[in-house]
N, C-alpha and C positions, 0 to 999 in steps of 0.2 A: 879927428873925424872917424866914425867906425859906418861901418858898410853893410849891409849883407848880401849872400849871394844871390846870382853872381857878380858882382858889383865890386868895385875896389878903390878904395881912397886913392885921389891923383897921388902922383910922385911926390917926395919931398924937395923942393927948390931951396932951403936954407940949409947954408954951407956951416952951419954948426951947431953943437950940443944944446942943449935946453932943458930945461922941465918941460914933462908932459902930463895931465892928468888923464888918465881914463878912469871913466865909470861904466861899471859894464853890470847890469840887470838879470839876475837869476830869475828864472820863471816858466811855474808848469803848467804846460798849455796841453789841451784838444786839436788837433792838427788830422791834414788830411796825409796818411801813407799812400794811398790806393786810392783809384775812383771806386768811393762806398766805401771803404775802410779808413780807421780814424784809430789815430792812436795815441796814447796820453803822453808826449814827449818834455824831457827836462831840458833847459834850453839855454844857453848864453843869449840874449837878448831877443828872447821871444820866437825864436827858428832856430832851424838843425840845418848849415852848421852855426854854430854862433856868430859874431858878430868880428866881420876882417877887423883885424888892429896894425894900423902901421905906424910907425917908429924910425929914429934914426940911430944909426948907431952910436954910442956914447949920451944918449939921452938918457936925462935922469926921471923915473916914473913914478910917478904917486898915485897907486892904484886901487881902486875901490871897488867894490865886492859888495853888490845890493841883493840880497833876498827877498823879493816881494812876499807882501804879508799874507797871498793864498797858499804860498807853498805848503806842501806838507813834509816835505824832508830839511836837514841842514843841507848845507853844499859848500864846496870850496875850488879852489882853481889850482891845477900846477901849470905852470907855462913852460915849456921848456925852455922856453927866451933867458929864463931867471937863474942865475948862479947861485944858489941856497939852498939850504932844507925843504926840500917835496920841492920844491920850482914854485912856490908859494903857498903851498899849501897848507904849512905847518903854521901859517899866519894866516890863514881866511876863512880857516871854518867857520860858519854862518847860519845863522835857526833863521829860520823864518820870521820875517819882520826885522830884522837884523841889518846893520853894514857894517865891514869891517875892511881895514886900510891897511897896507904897507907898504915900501917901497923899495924900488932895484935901480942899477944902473945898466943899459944894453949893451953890455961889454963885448958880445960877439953877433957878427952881423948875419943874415942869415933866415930863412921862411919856419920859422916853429909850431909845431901844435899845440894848443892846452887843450885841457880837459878838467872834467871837476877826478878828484882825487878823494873821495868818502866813500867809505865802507859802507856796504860789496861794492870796490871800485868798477868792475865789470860790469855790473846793472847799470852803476849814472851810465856809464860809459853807452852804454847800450842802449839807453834810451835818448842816446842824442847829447851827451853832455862835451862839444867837444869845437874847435875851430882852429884860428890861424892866424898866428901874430907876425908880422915881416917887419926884420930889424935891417933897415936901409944902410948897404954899407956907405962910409965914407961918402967913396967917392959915385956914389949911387950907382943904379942899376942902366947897363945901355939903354935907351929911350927906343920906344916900342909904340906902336901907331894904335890900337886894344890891349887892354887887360883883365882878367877874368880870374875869377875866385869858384872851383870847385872842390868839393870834398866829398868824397866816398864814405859809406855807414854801413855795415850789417845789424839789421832787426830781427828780434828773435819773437814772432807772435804765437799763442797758444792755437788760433786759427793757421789753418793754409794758405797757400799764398792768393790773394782775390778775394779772402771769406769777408763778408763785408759785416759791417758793425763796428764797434770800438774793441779795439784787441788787447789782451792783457801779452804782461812780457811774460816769456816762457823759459824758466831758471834753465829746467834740462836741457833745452833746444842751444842756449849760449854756452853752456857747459859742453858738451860735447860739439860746437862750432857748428851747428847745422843752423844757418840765419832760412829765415823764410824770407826776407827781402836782401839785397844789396841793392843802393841806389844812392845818385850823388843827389848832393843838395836836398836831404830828408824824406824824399819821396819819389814816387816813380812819376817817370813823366815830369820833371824839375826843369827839365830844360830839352824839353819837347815841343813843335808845332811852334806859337806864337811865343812861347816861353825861350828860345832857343837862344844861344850867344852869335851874334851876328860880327863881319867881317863885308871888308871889299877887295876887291882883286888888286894884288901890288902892295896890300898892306901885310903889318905883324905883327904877330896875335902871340901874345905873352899869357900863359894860364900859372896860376897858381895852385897846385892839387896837391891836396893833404890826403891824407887818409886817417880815419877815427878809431875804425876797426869796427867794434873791439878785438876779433878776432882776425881776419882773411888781411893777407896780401892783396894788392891790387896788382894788375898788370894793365897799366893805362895806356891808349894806343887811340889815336885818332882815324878813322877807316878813311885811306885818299891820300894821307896828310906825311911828310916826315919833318921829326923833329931837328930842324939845324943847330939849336942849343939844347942840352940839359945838364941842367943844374943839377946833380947827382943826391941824393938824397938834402935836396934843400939847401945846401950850400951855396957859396957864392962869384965860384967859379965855374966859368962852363966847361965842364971835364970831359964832356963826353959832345960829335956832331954827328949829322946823320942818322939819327934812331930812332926806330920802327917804333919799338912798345918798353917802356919803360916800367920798373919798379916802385911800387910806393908801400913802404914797410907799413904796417900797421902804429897808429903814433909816429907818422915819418910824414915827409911832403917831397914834393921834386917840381922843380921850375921847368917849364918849356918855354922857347921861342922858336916860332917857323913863319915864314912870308906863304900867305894865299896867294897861286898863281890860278888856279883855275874857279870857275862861281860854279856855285850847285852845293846841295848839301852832305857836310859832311858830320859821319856820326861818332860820336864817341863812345869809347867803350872800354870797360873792362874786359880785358880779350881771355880770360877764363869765362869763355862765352856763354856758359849755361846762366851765369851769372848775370849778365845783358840781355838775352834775349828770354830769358825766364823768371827772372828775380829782378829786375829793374834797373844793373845798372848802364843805361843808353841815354844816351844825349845828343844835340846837334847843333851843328854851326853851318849857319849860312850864309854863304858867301855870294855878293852880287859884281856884277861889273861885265866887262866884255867879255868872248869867249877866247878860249886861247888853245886856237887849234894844231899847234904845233906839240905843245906841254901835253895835251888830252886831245883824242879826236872824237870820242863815242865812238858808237858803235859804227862799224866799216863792212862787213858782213854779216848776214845770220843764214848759214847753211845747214842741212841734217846731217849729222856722222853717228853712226852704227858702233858702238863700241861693244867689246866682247866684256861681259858680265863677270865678275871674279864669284868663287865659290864658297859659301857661307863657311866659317873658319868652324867647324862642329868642332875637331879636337879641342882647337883654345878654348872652346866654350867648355866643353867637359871639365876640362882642367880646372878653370873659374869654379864651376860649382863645385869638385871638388873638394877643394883648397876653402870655399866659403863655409859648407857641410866642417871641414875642422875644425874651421876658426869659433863655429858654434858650440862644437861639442867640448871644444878648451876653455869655453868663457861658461858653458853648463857644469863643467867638472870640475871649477875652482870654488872650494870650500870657502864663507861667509866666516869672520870671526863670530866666535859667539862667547859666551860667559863672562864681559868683562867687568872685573871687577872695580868694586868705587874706586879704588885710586886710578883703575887705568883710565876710567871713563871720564872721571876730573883729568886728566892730564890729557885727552883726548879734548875736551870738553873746552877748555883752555885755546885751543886750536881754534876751536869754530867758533868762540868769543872775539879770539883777535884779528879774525877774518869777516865777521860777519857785524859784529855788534858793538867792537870797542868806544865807536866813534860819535854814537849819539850816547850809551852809557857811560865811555870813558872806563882808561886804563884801571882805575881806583873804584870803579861800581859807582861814581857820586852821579854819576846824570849830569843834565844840566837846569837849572833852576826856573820854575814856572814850566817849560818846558817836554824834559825827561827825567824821567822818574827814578829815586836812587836805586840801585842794588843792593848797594852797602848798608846792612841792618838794617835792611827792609824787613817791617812787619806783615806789607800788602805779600808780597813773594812767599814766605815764609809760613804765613797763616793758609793759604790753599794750592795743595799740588798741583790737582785736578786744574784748578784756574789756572794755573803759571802754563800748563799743558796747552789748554783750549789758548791763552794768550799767543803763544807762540804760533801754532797753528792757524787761527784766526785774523789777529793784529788784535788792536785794541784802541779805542777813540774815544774821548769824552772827558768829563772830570774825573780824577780818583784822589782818594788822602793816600797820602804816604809817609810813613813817621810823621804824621798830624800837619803837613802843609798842602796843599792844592796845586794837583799840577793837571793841564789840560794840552794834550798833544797825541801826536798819533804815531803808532808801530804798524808799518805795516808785514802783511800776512807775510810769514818763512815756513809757506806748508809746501815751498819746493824744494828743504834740506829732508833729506830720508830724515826715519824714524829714528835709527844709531845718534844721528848727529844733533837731534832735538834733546832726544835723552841724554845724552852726553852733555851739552851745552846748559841745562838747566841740574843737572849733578854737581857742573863743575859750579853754577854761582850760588846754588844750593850750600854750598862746602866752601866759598870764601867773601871775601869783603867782612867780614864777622860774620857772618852765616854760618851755621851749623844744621844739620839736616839731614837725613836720610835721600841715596839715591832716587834718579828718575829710570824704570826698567821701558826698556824698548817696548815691551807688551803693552805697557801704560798707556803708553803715547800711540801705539800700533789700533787702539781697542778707540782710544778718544779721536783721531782721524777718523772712523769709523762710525762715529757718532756724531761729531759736527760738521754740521752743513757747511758747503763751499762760501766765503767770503764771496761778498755780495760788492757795496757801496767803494771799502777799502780797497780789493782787489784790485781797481784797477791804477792803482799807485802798484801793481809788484813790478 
């Protein structure tokens, strides 16, 4: 049974190993981030986060990996549940309209994250590609009266935070970690008002929180609430009792258990609070039942007290600006390489292929068939600079020949790697798979940015 949040497949009640199959659905949907804002997110079974998987430990899994056929990227999954190469991923990469199988055994028990693992891992990653497999130890987990599946995300939109419309992902904003949302369960407001995870007084509320990242730490903390169990980053002993605000690494998870003594609601939060109370990530749980006036009494007085004001800290502040004023004039003063020459720029160039592009062209320049389109003595690449230029910048969609076969699929736009890295990157396949060619100069690429209009249709796949 798979789940989504915040929802969680019951417990497992059989006392031994098995086969299991999962099939889990790749697919890129329109979703809501914001009220008025919509964003194009890649998804483990049609939501961010993907789809809960529970497991027991020692089970043996046969797992499938479906691309639905509107997608426009490949995709593939690492689990970190899985003992192998990528945690599966070297076995799942996936085109569109595609499925592809392999299998593990859950050798170690424990709350894991996947995620898709295809280049630029950081984008899937960021646009949602991501959840939470629980490998049920042995002798299972204590029994718990609620259980709840949340997962934290930072999104990175070319919009501000609220700007309404459909928002494209913003390369610079994840690169340098400035997310315009955090929010659990894909959107702000996930588990808000009627959406909320409820509870009753005397019961015990077990949450499962992962974190996707791709970037931020969470500091997850219930406001009211302390945590009697945690399961320290996902593990399966509870190492730690009594704790305020917990840890959730980026690609990590941490279990909670705590019993609700008192009703009223209570909210959750990433307690890096600009983050909650500005960027989305807030949540709530509501607890109903009697009141329990010894545990809580509300409020017992409200009197006026005068307190003496403290004096705005001017030094510190001087200092700040300062200290700011340097930090800009050492980031003005650092010299740009320039002049680089074709071997450096191919061995540069080399960099930002196996960072960026290996994965749908492959390490050998072949592509993949019907698909993507070779590198390797390629005639299309070869025959015009200018077009490989405006390609990269642009994306490119539709039919094209290439060494006289048909291939129809889509690149999308990379007019968020500078100009260095473009020219670099089209020098370097300029110059191998058989290729032979004269460089691409940064001016080239600086002059054609310049000239072609902003990606329209495609865009909103960046």
């Amino acid at each position: 049974m798979l789940t989504q949040a915040p929802n969680v497949p019951p417990p497992i009640k059989r006392t031994y190993a098995t086969k299991v199959i999962v099939k889990l659905e790749v697919k890129e949907v329109v979703k809501k981030l914001s009220d008025g804002v919509e964003y194009n997110f890649w998804t483990f079974g049609g939501d961010v986060p993907g789809s809960f998987i529970r497991i027991r430990e020692g089970d043996q899994v046969e797992f499938h990996l479906n691309n639905h056929p509107t997608s426009k990227m490949p995709h593939n999954i690492d689990l970190h549940a899985v003992t192998g190469p990528g945690g599966g991923a070297a076995s799942s990469f996936t085109a569109p309209g595609h499925s592809s199988q392999f299998s593990f055994k859950a050798l170690n028990p424990g709350l894991y994250v996947y995620h898709c693992a295809t280049a630029p891992v950081g984008m899937h990653v960021a646009n949602g590609m991501y959840g939470l497999i629980l490998v049920e130890p042995k002798e299972g987990l204590p029994p718990v009266n609620k259980e709840y599946y949340i997962m934290q995300g930072d999104f990175y939109t070319a919009g501000k935070f609220g700007e309404e419309g459909l928002q494209m992902f913003d390369q610079n904003k994840a690169v340098d970690e400035r997310p315009t949302y955090v929010v659990f369960n894909g959107s702000v407001g996930s588990l808000v008002g009627d959406k909320a995870i409820t509870a009753n007084v005397g019961e015990t509320v077990r949450l499962f929180i992962g974190n996707g990242g791709p970037n931020l730490v969470s500091s997850f903390h219930v406001i009211g609430e302390i945590f009697d169990n945690v399961y320290v980053e996902g593990g399966t002993v509870a190492a730690q009792h009594n704790v305020q605000t917990t840890m959730v690494p980026a690609g990590g998870s941490v279990i909670v258990d705590f019993k609700v003594e008192v009703p009223g609601t209570y909210i959750l939060v990433d307690h890096s609070l600009f983050r909650a109370f500005n960027k989305g990530a807030l949540g709530m749980l509501k607890v109903s039942g009697p009141e329990n006036l010894i545990a809580y009494s509300g409020k017992e007085v409200d009197a006026v007290y005068l307190g003496r004001q403290a004096e705005a800290g001017s030094e510190a502040e001087k200092q700040v600006a300062a200290l700011q004023a340097q930090m800009r004039e050492a980031i003005k003063s650092d010299p740009k390489i320039s002049g680089l020459t074709k071997e450096i720029q191919i061995a540069k160039g080399k960099g930002v292929f196996m960072q960026t592009c290996f994965v749908c062209h492959q390490v050998n320049g072949e592509g993949i068939p019907g698909q993507i389109p070779p590198l390797a003595n390629s005639d299309y690449l070869m025959a015009d600079k200018e077009r490989s230029i405006r390609g990269v910048l642009s994306g490119q969609s539709g039919e094209m020949m290439v060494n006289g076969k048909k291939y129809n699929g889509v690149m999308i736009p990379l007019n968020y790697l500078p100009d260095e890295d473009v020219a670099n990157v089209l020098t370097y396949v300029r110059n191998s798979f058989g290729n032979s060619g004269d460089g691409v100069k940064v001016e080239e690429v600086r002059r054609l940015r310049g000239e072609t209009p902003a990606p329209a249709a495609a865009s909103k796949f960046e």
